[in-house]
PyMOL commands that place a pseudoatom at each C-alpha (Angstrom):
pseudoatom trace, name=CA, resn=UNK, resi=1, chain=A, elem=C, hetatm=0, pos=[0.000, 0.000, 0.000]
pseudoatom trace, name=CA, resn=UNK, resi=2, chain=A, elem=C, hetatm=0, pos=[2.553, 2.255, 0.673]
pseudoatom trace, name=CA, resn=UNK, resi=3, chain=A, elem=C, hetatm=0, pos=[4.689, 1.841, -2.503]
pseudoatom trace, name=CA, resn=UNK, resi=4, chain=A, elem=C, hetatm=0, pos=[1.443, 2.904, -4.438]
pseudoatom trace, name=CA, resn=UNK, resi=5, chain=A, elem=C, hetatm=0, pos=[0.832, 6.136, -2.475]
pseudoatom trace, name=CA, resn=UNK, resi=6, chain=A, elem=C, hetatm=0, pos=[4.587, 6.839, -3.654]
pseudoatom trace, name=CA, resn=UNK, resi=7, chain=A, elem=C, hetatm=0, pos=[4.187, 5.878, -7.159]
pseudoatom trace, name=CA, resn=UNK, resi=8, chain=A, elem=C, hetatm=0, pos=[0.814, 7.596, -7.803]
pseudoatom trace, name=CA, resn=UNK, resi=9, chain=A, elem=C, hetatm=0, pos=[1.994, 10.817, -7.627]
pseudoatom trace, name=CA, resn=UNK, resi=10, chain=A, elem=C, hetatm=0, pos=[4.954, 9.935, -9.431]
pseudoatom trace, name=CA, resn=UNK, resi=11, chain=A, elem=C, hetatm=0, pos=[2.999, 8.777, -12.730]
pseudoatom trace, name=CA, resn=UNK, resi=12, chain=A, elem=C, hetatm=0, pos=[0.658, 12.254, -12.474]
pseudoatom trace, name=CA, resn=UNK, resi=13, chain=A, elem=C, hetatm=0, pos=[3.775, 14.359, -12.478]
pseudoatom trace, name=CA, resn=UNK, resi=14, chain=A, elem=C, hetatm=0, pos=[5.330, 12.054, -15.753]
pseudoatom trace, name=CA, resn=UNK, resi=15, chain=A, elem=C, hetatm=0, pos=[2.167, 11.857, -17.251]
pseudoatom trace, name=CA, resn=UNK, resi=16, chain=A, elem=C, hetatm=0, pos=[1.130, 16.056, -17.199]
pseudoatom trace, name=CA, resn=UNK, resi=17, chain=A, elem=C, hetatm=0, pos=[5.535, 16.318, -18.529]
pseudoatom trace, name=CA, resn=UNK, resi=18, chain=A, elem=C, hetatm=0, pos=[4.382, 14.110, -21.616]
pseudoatom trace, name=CA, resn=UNK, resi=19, chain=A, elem=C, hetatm=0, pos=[1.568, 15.880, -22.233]
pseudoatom trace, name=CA, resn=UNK, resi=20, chain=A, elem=C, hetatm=0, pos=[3.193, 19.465, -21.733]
pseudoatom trace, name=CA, resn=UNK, resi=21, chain=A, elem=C, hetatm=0, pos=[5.445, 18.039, -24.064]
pseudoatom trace, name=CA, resn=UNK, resi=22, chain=A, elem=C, hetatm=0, pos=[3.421, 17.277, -26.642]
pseudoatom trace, name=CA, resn=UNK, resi=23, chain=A, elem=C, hetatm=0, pos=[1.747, 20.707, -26.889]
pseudoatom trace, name=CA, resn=UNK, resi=24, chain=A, elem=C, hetatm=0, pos=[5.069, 22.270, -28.190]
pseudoatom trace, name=CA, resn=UNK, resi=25, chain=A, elem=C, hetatm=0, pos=[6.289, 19.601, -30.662]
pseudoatom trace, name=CA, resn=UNK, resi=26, chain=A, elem=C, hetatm=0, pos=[7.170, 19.980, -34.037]
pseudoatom trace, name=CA, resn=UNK, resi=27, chain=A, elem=C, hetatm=0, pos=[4.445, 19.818, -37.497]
pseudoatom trace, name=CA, resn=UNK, resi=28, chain=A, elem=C, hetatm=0, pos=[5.639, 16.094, -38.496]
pseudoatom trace, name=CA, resn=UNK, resi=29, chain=A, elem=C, hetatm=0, pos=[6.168, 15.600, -42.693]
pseudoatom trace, name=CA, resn=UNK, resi=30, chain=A, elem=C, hetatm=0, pos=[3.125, 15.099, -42.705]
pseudoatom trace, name=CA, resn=UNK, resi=31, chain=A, elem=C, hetatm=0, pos=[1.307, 17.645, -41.285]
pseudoatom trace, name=CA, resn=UNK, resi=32, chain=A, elem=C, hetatm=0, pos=[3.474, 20.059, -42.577]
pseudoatom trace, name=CA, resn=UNK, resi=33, chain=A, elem=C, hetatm=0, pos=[2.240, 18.227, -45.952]
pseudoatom trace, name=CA, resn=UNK, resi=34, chain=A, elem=C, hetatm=0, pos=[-1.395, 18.503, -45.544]
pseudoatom trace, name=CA, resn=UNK, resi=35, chain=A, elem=C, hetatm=0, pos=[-1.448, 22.125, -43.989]
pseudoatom trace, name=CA, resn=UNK, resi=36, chain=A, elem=C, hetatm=0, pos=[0.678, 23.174, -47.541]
pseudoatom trace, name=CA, resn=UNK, resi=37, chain=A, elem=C, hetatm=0, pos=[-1.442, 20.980, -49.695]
pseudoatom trace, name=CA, resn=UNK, resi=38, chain=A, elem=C, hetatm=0, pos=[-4.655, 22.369, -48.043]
pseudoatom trace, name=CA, resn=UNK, resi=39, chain=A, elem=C, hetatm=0, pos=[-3.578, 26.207, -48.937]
pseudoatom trace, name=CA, resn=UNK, resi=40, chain=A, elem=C, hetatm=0, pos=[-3.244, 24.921, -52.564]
pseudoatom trace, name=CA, resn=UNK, resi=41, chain=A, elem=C, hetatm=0, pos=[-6.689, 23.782, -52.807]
pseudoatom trace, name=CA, resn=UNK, resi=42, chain=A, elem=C, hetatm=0, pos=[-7.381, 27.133, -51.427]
pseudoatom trace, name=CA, resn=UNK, resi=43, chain=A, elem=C, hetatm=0, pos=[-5.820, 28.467, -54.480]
pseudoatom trace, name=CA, resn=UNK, resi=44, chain=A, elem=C, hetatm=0, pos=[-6.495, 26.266, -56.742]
pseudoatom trace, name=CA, resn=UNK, resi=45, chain=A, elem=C, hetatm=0, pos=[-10.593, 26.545, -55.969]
pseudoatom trace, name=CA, resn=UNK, resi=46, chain=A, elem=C, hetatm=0, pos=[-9.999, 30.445, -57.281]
pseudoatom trace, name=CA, resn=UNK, resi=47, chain=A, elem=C, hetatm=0, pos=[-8.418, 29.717, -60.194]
pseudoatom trace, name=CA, resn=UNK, resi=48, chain=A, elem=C, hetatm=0, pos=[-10.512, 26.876, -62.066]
pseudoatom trace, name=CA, resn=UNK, resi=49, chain=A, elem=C, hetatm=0, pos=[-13.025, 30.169, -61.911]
pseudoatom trace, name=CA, resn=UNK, resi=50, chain=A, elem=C, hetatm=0, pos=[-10.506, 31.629, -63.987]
pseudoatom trace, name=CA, resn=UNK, resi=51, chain=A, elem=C, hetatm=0, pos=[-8.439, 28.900, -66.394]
pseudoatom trace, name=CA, resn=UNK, resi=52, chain=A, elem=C, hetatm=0, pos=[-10.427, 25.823, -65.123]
pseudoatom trace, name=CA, resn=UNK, resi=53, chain=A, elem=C, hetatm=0, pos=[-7.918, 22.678, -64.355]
pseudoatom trace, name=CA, resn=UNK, resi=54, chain=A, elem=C, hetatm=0, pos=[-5.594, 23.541, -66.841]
pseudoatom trace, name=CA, resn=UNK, resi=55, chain=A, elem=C, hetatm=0, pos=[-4.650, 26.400, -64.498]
pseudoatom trace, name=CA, resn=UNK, resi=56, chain=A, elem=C, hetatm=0, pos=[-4.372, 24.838, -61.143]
pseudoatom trace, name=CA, resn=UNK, resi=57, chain=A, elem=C, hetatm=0, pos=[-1.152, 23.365, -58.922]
pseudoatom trace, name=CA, resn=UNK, resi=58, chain=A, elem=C, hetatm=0, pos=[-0.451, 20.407, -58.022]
pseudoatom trace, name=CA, resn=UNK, resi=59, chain=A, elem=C, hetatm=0, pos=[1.835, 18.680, -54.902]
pseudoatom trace, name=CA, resn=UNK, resi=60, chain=A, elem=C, hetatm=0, pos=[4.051, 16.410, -56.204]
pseudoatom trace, name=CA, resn=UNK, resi=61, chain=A, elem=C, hetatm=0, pos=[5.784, 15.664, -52.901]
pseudoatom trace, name=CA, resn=UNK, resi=62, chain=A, elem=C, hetatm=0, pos=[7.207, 17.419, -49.790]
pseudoatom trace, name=CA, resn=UNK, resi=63, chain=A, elem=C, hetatm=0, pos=[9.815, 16.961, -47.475]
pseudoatom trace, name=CA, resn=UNK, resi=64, chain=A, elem=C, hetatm=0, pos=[10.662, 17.748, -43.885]
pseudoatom trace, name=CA, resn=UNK, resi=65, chain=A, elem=C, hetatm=0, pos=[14.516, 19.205, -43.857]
pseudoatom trace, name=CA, resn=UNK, resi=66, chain=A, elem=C, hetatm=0, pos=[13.953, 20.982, -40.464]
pseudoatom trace, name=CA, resn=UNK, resi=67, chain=A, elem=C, hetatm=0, pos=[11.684, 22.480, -37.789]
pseudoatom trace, name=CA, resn=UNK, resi=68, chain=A, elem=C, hetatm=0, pos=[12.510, 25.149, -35.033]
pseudoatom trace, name=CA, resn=UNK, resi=69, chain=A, elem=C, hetatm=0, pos=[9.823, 26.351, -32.493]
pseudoatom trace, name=CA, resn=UNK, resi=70, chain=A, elem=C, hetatm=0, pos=[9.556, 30.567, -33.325]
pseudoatom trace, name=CA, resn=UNK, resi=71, chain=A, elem=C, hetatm=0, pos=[9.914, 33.446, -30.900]
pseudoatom trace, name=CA, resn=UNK, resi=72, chain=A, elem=C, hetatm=0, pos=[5.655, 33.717, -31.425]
pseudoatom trace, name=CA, resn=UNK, resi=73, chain=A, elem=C, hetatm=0, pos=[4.374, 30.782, -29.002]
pseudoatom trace, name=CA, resn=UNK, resi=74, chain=A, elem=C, hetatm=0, pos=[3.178, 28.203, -30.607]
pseudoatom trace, name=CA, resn=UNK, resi=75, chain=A, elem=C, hetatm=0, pos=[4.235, 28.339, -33.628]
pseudoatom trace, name=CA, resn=UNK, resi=76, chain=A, elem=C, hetatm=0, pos=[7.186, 26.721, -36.135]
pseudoatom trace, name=CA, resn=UNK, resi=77, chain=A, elem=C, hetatm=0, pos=[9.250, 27.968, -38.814]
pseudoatom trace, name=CA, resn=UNK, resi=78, chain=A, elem=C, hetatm=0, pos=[10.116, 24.641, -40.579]
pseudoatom trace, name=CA, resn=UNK, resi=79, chain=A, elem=C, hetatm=0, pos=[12.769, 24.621, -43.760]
pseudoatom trace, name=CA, resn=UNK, resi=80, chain=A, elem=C, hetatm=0, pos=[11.005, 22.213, -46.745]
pseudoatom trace, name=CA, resn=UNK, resi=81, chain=A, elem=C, hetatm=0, pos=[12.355, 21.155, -50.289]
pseudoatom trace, name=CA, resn=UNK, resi=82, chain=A, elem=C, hetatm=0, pos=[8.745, 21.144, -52.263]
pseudoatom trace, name=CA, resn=UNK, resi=83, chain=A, elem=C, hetatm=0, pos=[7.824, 19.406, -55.503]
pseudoatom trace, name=CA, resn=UNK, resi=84, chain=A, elem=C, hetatm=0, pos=[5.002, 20.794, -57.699]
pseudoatom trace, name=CA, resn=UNK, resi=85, chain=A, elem=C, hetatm=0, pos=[4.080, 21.191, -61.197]
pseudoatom trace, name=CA, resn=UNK, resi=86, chain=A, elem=C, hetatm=0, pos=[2.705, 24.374, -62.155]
pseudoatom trace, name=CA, resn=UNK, resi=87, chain=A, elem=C, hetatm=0, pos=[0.405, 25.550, -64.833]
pseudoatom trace, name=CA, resn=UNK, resi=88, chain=A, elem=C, hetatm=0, pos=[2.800, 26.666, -67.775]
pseudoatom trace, name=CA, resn=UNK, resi=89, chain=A, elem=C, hetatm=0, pos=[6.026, 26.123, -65.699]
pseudoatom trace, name=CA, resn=UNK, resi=90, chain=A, elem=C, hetatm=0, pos=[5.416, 22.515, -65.296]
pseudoatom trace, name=CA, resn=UNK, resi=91, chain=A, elem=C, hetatm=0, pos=[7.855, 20.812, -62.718]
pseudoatom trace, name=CA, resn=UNK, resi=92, chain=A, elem=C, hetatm=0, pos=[8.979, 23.191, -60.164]
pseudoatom trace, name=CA, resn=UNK, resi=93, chain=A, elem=C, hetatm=0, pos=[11.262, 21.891, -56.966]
pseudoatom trace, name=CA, resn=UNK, resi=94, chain=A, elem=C, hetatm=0, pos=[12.391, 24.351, -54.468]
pseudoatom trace, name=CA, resn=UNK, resi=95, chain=A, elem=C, hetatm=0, pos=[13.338, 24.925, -50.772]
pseudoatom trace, name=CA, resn=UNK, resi=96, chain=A, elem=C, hetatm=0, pos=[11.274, 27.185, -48.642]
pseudoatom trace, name=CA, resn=UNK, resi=97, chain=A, elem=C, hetatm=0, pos=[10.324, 28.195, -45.238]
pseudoatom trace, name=CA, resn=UNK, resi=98, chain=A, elem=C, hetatm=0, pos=[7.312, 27.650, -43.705]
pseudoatom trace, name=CA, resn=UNK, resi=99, chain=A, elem=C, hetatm=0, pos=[5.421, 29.316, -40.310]
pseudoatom trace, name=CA, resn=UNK, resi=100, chain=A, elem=C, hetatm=0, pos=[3.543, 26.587, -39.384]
pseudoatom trace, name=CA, resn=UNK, resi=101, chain=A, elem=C, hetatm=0, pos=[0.490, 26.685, -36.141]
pseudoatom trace, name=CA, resn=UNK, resi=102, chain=A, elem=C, hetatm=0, pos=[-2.194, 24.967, -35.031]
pseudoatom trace, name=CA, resn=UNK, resi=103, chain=A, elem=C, hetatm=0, pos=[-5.295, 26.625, -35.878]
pseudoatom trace, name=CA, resn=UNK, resi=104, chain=A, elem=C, hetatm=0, pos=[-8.988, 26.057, -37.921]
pseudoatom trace, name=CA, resn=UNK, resi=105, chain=A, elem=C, hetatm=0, pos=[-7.944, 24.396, -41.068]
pseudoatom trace, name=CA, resn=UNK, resi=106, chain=A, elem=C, hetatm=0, pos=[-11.682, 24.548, -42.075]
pseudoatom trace, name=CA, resn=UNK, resi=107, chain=A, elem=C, hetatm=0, pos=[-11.974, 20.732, -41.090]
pseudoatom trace, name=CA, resn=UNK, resi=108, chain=A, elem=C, hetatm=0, pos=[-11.397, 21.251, -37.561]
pseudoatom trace, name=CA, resn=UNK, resi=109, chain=A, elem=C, hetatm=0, pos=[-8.612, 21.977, -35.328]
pseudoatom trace, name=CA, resn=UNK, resi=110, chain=A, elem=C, hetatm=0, pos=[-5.152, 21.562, -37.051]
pseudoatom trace, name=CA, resn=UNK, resi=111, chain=A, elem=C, hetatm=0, pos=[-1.519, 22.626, -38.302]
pseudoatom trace, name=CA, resn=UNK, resi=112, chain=A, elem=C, hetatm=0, pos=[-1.904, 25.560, -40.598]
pseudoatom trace, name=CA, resn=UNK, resi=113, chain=A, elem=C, hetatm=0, pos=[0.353, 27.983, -42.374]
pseudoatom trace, name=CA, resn=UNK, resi=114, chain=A, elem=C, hetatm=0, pos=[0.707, 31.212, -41.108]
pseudoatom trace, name=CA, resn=UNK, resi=115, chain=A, elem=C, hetatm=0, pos=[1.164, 34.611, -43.610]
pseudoatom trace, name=CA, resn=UNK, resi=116, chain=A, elem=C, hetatm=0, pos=[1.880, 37.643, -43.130]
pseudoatom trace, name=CA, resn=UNK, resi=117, chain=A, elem=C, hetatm=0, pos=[2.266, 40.156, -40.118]
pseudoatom trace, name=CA, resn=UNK, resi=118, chain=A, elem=C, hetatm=0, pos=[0.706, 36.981, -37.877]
pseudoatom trace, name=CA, resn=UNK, resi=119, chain=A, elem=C, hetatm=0, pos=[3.931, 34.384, -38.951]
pseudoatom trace, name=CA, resn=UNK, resi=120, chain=A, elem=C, hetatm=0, pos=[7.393, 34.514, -36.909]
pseudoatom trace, name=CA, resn=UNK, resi=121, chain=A, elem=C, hetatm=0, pos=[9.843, 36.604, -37.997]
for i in range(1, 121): cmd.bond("trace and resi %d" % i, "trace and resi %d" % (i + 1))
show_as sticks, trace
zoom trace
């Protein structure tokens, strides 16, 4: 009886640490993946008004080179290498950086990319 008094409190204190944890860790590949894929549909949506498919982007591929947590709480400014094919350009691979936080991605709670004055510095 004793040893579980001790340990109970023990496994509260290392179970909140795992779950602090996990509110600060990094977009995985994939996440980083749909939140970039999800702003091209954004895109793309506006311009098959325009040009129709002919006229719209697609993601190829994307990959993870690196992920640092931002001054700005919460959120990431991850380094990718991203594969698309545009319209007229065709294939088009480049590296880029990313502000990435969680936020409404329009399907419910989510990583998103953040523009403008709201993404780190």
């Amino acid at each position: 009886m004793k040893n579980l008094a001790l340990t109970t409190p023990i496994a509260l204190i290392l179970t909140s640490s795992i779950l602090l944890a996990g509110c600060s860790r990094a977009p995985s590949e994939s996440d980083i993946k749909t939140a970039y894929t999800n702003e091209v549909e954004q895109t793309n949506a506006l311009t098959r008004k325009f040009g129709g498919d002919s006229m719209t982007i697609k993601v190829n591929g994307l990959k993870k080179l690196d992920c640092k947590e931002s001054s700005n709480k919460g959120q990431f400014i991850c380094q990718v290498e991203v594969d698309t094919t545009l319209p007229i350009i065709g294939v088009h691979h480049q590296n880029t950086q990313l502000t990435l936080a969680q936020g409404d991605t329009g399907n419910g709670q989510g990583w998103v990319i953040v523009r403008g004055v709201d993404a780190a510095p």
